[in-house]
C-alpha positions as CSV (number, residue, x, y, z in Angstrom):
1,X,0.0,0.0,0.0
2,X,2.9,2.1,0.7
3,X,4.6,1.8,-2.3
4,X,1.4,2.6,-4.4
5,X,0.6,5.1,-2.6
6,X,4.1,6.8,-3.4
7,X,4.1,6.3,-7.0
8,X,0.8,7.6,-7.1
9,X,2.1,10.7,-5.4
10,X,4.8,10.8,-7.8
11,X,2.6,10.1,-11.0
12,X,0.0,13.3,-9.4
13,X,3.4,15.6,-9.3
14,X,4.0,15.0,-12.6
15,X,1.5,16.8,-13.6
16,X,1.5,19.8,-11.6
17,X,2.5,23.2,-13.8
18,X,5.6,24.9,-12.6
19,X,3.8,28.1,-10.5
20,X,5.6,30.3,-13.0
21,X,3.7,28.4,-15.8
22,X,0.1,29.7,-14.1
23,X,0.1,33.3,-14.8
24,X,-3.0,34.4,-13.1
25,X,-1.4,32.7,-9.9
26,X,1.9,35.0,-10.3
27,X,-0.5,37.8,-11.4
28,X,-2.3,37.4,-8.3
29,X,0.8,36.8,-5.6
30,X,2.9,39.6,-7.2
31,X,-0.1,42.2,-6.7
32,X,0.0,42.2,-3.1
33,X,3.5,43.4,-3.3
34,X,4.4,46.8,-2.3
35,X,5.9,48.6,-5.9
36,X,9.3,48.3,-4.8
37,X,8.8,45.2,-4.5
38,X,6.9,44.6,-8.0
39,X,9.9,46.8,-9.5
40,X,12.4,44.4,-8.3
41,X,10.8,41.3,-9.6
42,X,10.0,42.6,-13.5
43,X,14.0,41.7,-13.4
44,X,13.6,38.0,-12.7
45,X,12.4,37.0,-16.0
46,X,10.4,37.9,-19.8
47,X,7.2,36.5,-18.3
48,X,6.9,38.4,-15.4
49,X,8.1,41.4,-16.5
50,X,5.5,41.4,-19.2
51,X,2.8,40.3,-16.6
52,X,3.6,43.7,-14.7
53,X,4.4,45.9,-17.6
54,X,0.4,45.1,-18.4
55,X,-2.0,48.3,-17.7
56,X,-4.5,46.1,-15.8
57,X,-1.9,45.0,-13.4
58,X,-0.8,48.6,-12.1
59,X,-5.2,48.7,-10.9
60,X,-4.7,45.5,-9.5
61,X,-1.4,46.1,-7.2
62,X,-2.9,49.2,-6.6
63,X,-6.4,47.8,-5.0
64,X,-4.4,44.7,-3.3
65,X,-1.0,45.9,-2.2
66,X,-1.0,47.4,1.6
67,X,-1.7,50.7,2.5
68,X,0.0,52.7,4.9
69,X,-1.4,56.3,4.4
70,X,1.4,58.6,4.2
71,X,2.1,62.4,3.1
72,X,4.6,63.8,0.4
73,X,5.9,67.2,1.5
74,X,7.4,69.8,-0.7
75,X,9.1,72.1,1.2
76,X,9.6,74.9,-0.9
77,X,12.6,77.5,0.0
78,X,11.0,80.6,1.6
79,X,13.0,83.1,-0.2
80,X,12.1,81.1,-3.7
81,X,8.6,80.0,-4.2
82,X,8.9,78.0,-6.9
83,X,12.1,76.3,-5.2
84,X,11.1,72.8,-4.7
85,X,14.1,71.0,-5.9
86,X,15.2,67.8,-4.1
87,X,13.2,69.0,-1.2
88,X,9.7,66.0,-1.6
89,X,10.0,63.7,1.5
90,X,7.4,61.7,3.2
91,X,5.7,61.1,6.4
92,X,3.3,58.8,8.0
93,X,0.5,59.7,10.0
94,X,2.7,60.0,13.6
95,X,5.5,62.5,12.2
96,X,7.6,59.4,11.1
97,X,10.1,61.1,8.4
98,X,11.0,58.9,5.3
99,X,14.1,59.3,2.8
100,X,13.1,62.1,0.3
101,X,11.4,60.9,-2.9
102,X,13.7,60.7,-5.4
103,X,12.7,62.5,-9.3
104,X,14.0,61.9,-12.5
105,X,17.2,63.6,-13.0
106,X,14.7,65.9,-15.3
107,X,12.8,67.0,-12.7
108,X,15.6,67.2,-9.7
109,X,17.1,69.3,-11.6
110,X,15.1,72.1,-12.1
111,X,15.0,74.4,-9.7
112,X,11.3,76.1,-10.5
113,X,8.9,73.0,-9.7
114,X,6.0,73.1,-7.6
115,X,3.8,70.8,-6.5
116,X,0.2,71.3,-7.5
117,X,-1.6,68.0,-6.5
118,X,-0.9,64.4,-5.9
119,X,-3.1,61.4,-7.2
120,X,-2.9,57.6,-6.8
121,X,0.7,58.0,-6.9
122,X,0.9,60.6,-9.8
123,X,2.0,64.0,-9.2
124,X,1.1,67.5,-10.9
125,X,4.2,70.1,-11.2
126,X,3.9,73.2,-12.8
127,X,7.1,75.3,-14.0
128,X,7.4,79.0,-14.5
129,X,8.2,79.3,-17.9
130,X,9.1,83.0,-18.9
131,X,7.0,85.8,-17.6
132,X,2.9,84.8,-17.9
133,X,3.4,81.3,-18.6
134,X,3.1,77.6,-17.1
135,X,4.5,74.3,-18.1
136,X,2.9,71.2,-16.5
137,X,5.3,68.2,-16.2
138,X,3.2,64.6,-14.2
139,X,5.4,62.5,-12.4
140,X,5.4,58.5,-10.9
141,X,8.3,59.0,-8.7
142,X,8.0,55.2,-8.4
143,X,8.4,54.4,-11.8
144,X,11.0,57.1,-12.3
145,X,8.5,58.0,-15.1
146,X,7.6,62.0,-16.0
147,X,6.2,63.3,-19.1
148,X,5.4,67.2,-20.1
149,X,1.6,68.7,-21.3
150,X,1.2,70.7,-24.1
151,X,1.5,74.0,-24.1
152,X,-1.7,75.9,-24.1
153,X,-3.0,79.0,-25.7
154,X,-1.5,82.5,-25.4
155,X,-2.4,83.8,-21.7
156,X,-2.2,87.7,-20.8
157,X,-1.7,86.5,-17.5
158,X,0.2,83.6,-15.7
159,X,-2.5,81.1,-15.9
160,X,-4.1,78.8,-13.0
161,X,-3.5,75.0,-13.2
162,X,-6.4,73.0,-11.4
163,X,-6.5,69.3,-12.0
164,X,-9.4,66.5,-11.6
165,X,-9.2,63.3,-11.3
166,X,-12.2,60.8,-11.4
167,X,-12.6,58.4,-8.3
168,X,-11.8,54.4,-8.6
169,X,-9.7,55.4,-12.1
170,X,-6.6,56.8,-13.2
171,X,-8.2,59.1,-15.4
172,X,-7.7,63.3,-15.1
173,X,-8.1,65.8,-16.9
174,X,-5.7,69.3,-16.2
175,X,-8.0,72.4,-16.6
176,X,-6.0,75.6,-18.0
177,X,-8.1,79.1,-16.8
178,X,-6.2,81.9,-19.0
179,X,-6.7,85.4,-20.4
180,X,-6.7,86.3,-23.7
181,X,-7.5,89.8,-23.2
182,X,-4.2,91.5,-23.8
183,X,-5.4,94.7,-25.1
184,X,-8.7,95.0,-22.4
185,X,-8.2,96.7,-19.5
186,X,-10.9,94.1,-17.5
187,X,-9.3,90.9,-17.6
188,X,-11.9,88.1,-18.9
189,X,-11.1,84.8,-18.0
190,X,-11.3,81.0,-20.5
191,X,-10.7,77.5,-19.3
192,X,-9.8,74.8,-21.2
193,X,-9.0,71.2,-20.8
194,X,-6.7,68.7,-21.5
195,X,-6.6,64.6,-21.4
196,X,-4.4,62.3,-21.9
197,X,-6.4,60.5,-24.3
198,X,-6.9,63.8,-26.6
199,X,-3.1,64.7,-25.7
200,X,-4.2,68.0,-26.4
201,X,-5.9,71.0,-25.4
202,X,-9.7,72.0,-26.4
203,X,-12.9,72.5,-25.2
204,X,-12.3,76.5,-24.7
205,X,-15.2,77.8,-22.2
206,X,-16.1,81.5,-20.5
207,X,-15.4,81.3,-17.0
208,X,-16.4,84.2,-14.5
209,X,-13.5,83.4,-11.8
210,X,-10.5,81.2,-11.6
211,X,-8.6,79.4,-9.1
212,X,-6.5,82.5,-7.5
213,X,-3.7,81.8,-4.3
214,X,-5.1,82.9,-0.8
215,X,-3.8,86.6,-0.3
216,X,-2.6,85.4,3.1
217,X,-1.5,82.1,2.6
218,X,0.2,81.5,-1.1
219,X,1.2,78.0,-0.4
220,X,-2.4,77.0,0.3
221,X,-3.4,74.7,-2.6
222,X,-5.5,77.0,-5.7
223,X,-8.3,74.3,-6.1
224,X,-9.7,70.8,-5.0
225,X,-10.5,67.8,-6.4
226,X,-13.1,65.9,-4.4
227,X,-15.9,62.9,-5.7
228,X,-14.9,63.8,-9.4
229,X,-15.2,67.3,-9.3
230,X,-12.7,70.4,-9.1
231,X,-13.7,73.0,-6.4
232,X,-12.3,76.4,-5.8
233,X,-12.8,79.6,-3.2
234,X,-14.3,82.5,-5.4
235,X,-13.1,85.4,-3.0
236,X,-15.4,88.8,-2.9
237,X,-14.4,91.5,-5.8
238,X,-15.2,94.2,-2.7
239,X,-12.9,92.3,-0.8
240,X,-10.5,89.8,-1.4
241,X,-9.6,88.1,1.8
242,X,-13.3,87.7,2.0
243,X,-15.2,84.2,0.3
244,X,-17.9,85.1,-2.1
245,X,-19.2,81.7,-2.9
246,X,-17.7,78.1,-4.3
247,X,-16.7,77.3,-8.1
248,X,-17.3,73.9,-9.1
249,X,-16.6,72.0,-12.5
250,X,-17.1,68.0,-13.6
251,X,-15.6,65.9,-15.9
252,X,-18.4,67.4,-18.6
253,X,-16.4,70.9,-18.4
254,X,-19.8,71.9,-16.7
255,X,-19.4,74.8,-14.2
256,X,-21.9,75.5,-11.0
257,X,-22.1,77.5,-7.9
258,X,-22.0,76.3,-4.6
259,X,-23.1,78.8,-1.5
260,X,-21.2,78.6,1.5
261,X,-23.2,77.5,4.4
262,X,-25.8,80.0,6.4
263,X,-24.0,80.3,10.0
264,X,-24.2,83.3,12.7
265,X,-21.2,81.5,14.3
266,X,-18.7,83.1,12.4
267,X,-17.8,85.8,9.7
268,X,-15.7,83.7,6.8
269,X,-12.4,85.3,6.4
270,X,-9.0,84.9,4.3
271,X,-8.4,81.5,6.7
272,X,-11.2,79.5,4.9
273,X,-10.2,76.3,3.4
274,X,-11.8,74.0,1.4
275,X,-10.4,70.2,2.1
276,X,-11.5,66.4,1.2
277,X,-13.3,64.3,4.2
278,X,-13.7,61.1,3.6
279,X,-14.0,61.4,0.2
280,X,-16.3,64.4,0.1
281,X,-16.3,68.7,0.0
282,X,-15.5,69.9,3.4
283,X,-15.2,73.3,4.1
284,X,-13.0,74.7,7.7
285,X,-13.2,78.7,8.5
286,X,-11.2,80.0,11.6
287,X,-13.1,82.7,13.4
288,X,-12.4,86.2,13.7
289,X,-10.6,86.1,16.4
290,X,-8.4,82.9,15.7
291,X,-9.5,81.2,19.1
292,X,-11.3,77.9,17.2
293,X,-12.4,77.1,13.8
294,X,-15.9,75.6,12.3
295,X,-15.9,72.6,10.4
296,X,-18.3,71.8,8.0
297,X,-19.3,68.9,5.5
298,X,-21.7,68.9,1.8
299,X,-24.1,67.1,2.2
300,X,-26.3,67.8,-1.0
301,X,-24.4,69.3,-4.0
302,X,-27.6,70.2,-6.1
303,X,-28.9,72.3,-2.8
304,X,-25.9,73.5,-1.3
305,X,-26.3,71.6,1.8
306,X,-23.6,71.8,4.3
307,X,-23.5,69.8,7.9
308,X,-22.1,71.6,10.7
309,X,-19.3,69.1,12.2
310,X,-18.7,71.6,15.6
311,X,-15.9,73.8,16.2
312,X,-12.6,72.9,17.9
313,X,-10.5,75.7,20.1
314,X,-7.5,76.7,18.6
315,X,-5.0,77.2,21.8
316,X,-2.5,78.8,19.9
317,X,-1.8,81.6,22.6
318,X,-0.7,83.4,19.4
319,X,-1.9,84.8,15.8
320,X,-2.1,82.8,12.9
321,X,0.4,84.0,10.9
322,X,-0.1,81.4,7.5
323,X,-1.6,77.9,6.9
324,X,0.0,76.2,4.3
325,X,-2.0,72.6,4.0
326,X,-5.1,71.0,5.2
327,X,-5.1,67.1,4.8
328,X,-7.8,64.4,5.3
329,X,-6.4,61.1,6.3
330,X,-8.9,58.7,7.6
331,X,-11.6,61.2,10.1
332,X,-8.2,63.5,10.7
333,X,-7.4,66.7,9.2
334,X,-3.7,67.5,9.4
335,X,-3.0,71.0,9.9
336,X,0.0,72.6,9.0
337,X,0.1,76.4,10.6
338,X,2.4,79.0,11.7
339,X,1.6,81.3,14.4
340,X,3.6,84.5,14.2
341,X,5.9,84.5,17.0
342,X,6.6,81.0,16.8
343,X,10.5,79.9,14.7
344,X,8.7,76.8,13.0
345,X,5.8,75.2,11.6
346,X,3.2,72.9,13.9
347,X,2.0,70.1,12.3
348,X,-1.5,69.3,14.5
349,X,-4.4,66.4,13.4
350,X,-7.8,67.5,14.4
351,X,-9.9,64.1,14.7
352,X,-13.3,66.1,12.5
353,X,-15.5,63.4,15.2
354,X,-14.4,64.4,18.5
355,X,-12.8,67.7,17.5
356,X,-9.8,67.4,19.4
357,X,-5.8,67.7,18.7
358,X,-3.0,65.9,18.2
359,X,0.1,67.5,17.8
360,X,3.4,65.4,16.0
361,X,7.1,66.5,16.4
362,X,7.7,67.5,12.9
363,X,8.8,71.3,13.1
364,X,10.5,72.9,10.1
365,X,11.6,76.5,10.3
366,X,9.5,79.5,8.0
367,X,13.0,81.0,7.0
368,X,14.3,77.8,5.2
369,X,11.4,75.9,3.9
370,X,7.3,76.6,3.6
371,X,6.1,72.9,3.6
372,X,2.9,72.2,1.5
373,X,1.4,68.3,2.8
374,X,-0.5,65.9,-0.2
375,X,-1.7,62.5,0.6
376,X,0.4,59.8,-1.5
377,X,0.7,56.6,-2.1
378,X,2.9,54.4,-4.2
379,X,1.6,53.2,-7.7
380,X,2.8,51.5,-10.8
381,X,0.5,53.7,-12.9
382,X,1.2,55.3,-16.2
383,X,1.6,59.2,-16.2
384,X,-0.5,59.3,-19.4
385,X,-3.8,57.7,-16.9
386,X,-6.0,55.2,-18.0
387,X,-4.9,53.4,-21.1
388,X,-6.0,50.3,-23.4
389,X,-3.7,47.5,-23.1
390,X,-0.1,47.5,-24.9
391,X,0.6,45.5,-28.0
């Protein structure tokens, strides 16, 4: 019985495939490898490194590998805002400090990069180029991949860059809001978009306000993207540290007009943010005085409905002087602030259930570096988004 029972064993090996010979099995194991990982092992053979170079697979790692949610930094120079060479790092959640991302020598060494957005492990630079104009370069710092947009049509002005990117896809599209009203006094402003699948610009629309930087914090993000949509604060013409209403456009090119939410708790004022909670609009206004802040959610797009979250004190025992980055991870909000008589930057979570603080020893001084937080994490996808599957 023995002795049958070990040749039958023997015969039943025979014909088991080699693991390497079942490619939905490798597919499968290598996708819950981290990318570094997955980068290595496109080196141990043609199969495999076909298996990983296909489009499909990058979705795949992407939705099975673990996550650890972490935050690229770019800590522009102070006396050089477009100075953000060699200076993207990350950090986890507790302040924990990781070696700084490394770019293609393209990229690291231009010294008038800044980062605009981060998605899916993509990121969006833009690049003074002359006197009124922007070039857009996207990045997989993973993949050691970059590629640069088209230019766009003549602008009067230095135009805004806002990018959206659709949920559950590595689609976007780059919206360009210019001016070609060189010879009007009254500057009128034009969007138009690009995709990668057009890899060009078009779809030129009238547009009554742009994305414009916060008059008292410059570093602060222009726009949001948010449930497939692109938001932006439209400050007052009367007033300009003072919010008028929300700009919103979709992935149709379609614009509409959010109200902010009806409160007697607080005046709105140049320290109003909008941020992503939980994958939806938020919207965070300190008050007048600086001694807490208001947070709100959207609840209904079509009716501008907002949710009043609470307010949380501040305990700064000083003035505001700048916030440069307001970042959902999970139900926190990481603030990163400087008070005026303080030599550095605090980096504080505010837990948007219980509205209370956490504060992480990650202190960088104003004079040497003006840190801007994006949520990242590692992808093998293409900078050119979604695509069909390579020949």
């Amino acid at each position: 019985m023995s002795g049958g029972g070990s040749k039958f064993a023997r015969l039943g090996c025979d014909y088991v495939h080699k693991v390497e010979d079942i490619p939905d099995l490798v597919v499968k194991i290598l996708s819950y490898l981290p990318v570094g990982s997955v980068l290595r092992c496109k080196l141990v053979c043609k199969s495999w490194y076909r298996l990983i170079k296909e489009p499909r697979f990058a979705q795949l790692q992407f939705n099975c590998s673990p996550k650890a949610p972490k935050f690229i930094l770019s800590q522009s120079r102070a006396d050089s805002e477009l100075e953000a060479r060699n200076n993207l790092s990350l950090m986890d959640i507790d302040g924990k400090s990781y070696p700084y991302v490394t770019l293609p020598p393209s990229l690291a060494k231009d010294c008038s990069l800044r980062l605009i957005c981060s998605f899916n492990g993509l990121i969006f630079f833009t690049k003074l180029v002359g006197e009124d104009d922007l070039a857009i370069h996207i990045c997989n710092p993973a993949t050691q991949e970059v590629i640069e947009v088209p230019r766009g049509s003549p602008s009067a002005v230095i135009p805004s860059i806002g990018v959206l990117f659709e949920p559950n896809r590595n689609k976007y599209m780059i919206f360009r809001f210019f001016s070609d009203a060189f010879e009007l006094e009254e500057i009128s402003y034009k969007y138009e978009i690009y995709t990668p699948d057009d890899g060009d610009w078009g779809r030129i629309s009238e547009v009554e306000q742009c994305p414009v930087t916060n008059l008292a914090c410059h570093y602060f993000p222009t726009h949001l993207c948010v449930g497939g949509r692109m938001y932006w604060l439209v400050w007052s013409e009367q007033n300009g540290e003072v919010p008028d209403y929300i700009r919103c456009v979709d992935v149709d090119g379609d614009l509409t007009r959010l109200e902010l939410p009806e409160t007697d708790r607080t005046e709105f004022n140049v320290f109003t943010f909008l941020a992503d909670y939980e994958g939806g609009l938020a919207l965070v206004a300190v008050c007048d005085d600086e001694s807490c802040l208001f947070f709100w959610s959207l609840t209904d797009h079509d009716t501008s409905s907002w949710s009043l979250h609470g307010g949380a004190e501040l305990n700064m025992h000083s003035y505001i002087e700048r916030i440069n980055s307001i970042v959902s991870v999970g139900q926190e909000l990481l603030f990163i602030i400087n008070i005026d008589d303080a030599p550095f930057f605090c980096f504080k979570f505010l837990n948007a259930n219980e509205m209370t603080w956490r504060e992480i020893d990650c202190h960088l001084q104003p004079e040497e570096s003006e840190p801007v937080a994006f949520q990242y994490e590692e992808s093998l996808f293409r900078c050119e988004g979604e695509c069909e599957d390579e020949d």
